[in-house]
Each structure stands twice: as structure tokens, then as C-alpha cells.
C-alpha positions, 0 to 999 in steps of 0.5 A: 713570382709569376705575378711579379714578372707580368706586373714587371713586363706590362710595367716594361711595356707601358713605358715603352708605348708611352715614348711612342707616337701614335699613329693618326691618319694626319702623320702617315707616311707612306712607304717610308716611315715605320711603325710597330703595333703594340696589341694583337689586331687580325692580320692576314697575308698577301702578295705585293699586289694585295692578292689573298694568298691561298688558304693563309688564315687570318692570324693576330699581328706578331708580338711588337710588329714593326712594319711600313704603310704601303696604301690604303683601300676600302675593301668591303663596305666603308670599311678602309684596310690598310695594305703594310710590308714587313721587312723580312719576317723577324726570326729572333724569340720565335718561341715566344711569338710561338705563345703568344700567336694563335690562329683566330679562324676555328679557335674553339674546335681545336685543342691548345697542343695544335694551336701550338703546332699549327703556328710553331708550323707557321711561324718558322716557315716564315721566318725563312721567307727571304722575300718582303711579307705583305699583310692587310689590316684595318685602318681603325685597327692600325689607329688603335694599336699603332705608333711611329716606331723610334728604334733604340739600342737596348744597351750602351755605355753611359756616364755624366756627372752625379750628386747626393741630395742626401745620405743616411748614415748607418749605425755605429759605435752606440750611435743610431743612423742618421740624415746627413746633407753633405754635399758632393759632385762627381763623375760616374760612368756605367752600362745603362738598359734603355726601355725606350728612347725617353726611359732607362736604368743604369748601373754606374760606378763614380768617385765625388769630392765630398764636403762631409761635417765632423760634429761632437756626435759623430767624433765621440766629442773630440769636435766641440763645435762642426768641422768641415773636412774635404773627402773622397767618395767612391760610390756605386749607384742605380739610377733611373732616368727620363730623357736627361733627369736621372734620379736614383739610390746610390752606395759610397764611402766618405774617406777624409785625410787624417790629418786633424784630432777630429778626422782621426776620431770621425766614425764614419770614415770610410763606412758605407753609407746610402744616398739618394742621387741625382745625375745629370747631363749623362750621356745621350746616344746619337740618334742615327746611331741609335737607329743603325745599331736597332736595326741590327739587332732586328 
């Protein structure tokens, strides 16, 4: 079970660098576009006017770090650092950033409850900071580990159209499963978890007007040759989507009238079915929107 979490979020976590720019000394803006580091360079803490802090250790960045480019500078040698301010330090999963950071001065002569301790300490004095926190880091590091942050909101509303490209039909009344391709166009509408601005999943409920065929097989021989009868198909359906391509399995139900010998004897009226479905145009966010409600819940 451990292993299928990790695997999930490094999973989670590729996707979400994958929709991200990375930083190149070409696109920085400085003081005004944000980034986020994805990776664990060493930090450590400064003033507004890049004065060490009093005994401050040098520490591995926060978990998912969001943060602004104010200078650069070359401090020691050729090697360039980078001067950057958080705004407001985040307060929220302090017990998760309380694993994963750790002071990286002296590691080896203390024990894992201190290290725990010392940052547990660390973290939540600043996570009371009221006043912009400055940091120094490298410039190769902010290269290697950075990108243009493009925040989204986590959870939204979401709907569009929705079609099956294929359904199976169970087994049922001594007739084994099989293919059908019956056509079908609806609307569907559900709540959609974002991973990134280009990646999502969405757990959608739509109804679809069905072109389903009533063949001998499926009638028990009433239809002696194919009938095509209109149906309703409500349905359920779990998609992925990349950007506005959403594909994904989806759960329905054909229901024809029946008003006909062959829709009367038809065995798969109103039996569940699986399909394989393929959205489109669903519903994309405002993008100022998307950054107002980010952040928010930063």
C-alpha cells in the first residue's frame, strides 16, 4: 500500500512539473513573476537588504516553494546566487513540510527526533512571520529545480459534451458479453480535480441519445434481420483530460420505448453496460479566475 501511494504521488508530481515552464536566465522577471521550485535546493535566510540573519542554518527549500526573483548577485568566486522573497511564509500541511525538511549543517551528529524537533521549531516560528521572508540560492540551483509557477484551482465544476466510441455489453440470459458500437451524444456535468493547468480527472454524471441495434442475438430471434431503435442513455463516467482531449470508462444504461415486438424482446434494455468515452469541449476556467481563487488557498 506504501508503495502504491509513493508511485501515485511521484505519479502526481510529474504530471504537475511537466505543465510547468522551466526557468531559464533568458525568461526571468524580476520582482514580478512567481516561480516554485520542484526539488529541495539549499536555502538560507536573509534580510530585505541580503544580510545574513544571525545564526539561521542553511536548510533544504520548502516542499513545492512558490517565490519571486528579486536580484542576482555573485557572492563568492563566479558563483552567481539569487536573492528571492516568499510571500508570507505558507502555513498550511506544516506536518508535512515538518518530514519533509531537515537542516542540512551537522545532519550526522544529530538523531531523527531532533532533527524533527529543531525544524517542527523552525517551521512554525515562521509560519508566524507576518512580514516577506528573503531567502539566498544559487543560480544553477534555481535553473535546475525551478519553473514559472501557473497556479490553478484544485477543484471546479465541469461539464461538456460526452460520446462512447465503444460499449461492452454484459452477459445475459445464456448470451456471453460483447462489443457493440452504438452511437451516442450527450451532455455531462460533474466535479473535475485538476493536477495541473493542462492535467485533470472528472467524476461526471450525463444522459445521451442513443442509436442502439436490436439484432437476432440480442432478441432471442424475434428481429430477424437489424432494427435500429432510439434510446436514453443515462450514464456515469470517470475521464481524464489533457487540456480539452478527455478520454475515459464510463457506466450507462440503454433504455428504448417499447413500442415495437423487437424493443419488447431486446435483452439489454435497460442493463448496465461499460464504455469507453471521449469528451469534448468540456469546460476550461478563466485563467485570471484560476489564479484568484490559487491564491487563495495559498
Amino acid at each position: 500500500m506504501r508503495k502504491l501511494l509513493l508511485t501515485l504521488f511521484m505519479l502526481f508530481n510529474i504530471i504537475e512539473v511537466f505543465s510547468q515552464t522551466p526557468i531559464t536566465e533568458a525568461n526571468i522577471k524580476y520582482n514580478t513573476q512567481q516561480y516554485i521550485l520542484f526539488g529541495k535546493p539549499k536555502i538560507f535566510k536573509v534580510d530585505k537588504g541580503g544580510n545574513r540573519i544571525g545564526d539561521h542554518p542553511m536548510v533544504f527549500a520548502d516542499l513545492n516553494m512558490t517565490f519571486i526573483i528579486m536580484n542576482t548577485f555573485k557572492h563568492t568566486g563566479d558563483t552567481i546566487y539569487c536573492q528571492i522573497k516568499i510571500d508570507k511564509y505558507p502555513k498550511k500541511n506544516l506536518a508535512k513540510r515538518m518530514l519533509y525538511n531537515f537542516y542540512s549543517t551537522d545532519l550526522n551528529k544529530l538523531n531523527s527526533n531532533e532533527v524533527l524537533k529543531s525544524t517542527k521549531d523552525t517551521l512554525e516560528k515562521y509560519s508566524k512571520e507576518k512580514e516577506d521572508v528573503y531567502y539566498i540560492i544559487k543560480l544553477d540551483d534555481i535553473l535546475k529545480y525551478g519553473y514559472i509557477y501557473n497556479p490553478f484551482t484544485h477543484w471546479e465544476f465541469n461539464f461538456g459534451t460526452i460520446t462512447y466510441l465503444t460499449r461492452i455489453r454484459p452477459a445475459i440470459d445464456g448470451q456471453k458479453s460483447r462489443w457493440s458500437n452504438d452511437l451516442s451524444l450527450g451532455i455531462a456535468a460533474g466535479t473535475k480535480y485538476n493536477f495541473s493547468n493542462n492535467f485533470s480527472i472528472s467524476l461526471l454524471g450525463g444522459l445521451s441519445i442513443s442509436k442502439v441495434s436490436l439484432d437476432e442475438l440480442s432478441t432471442k430471434g424475434v428481429a430477424t434481420q437489424v432494427v435500429e431503435k432510439p434510446a436514453l442513455t443515462p450514464n456515469i463516467n470517470l475521464i481524464g483530460s489533457y487540456k480539452f482531449f478527455s478520454l475515459g470508462i464510463g457506466l450507462g444504461w440503454d433504455i428504448v420505448n417499447n413500442d415495437t415486438v423487437e424493443s419488447k424482446a431486446w435483452i439489454y434494455n435497460g442493463k448496465p453496460f461499460m464504455g469507453l468515452c471521449f469528451g469534448i469541449n468540456i469546460f476550461q476556467p478563466h485563467e485570471e479566475d484560476s489564479k484568484q481563487v490559487s491564491a487563495q488557498d495559498n
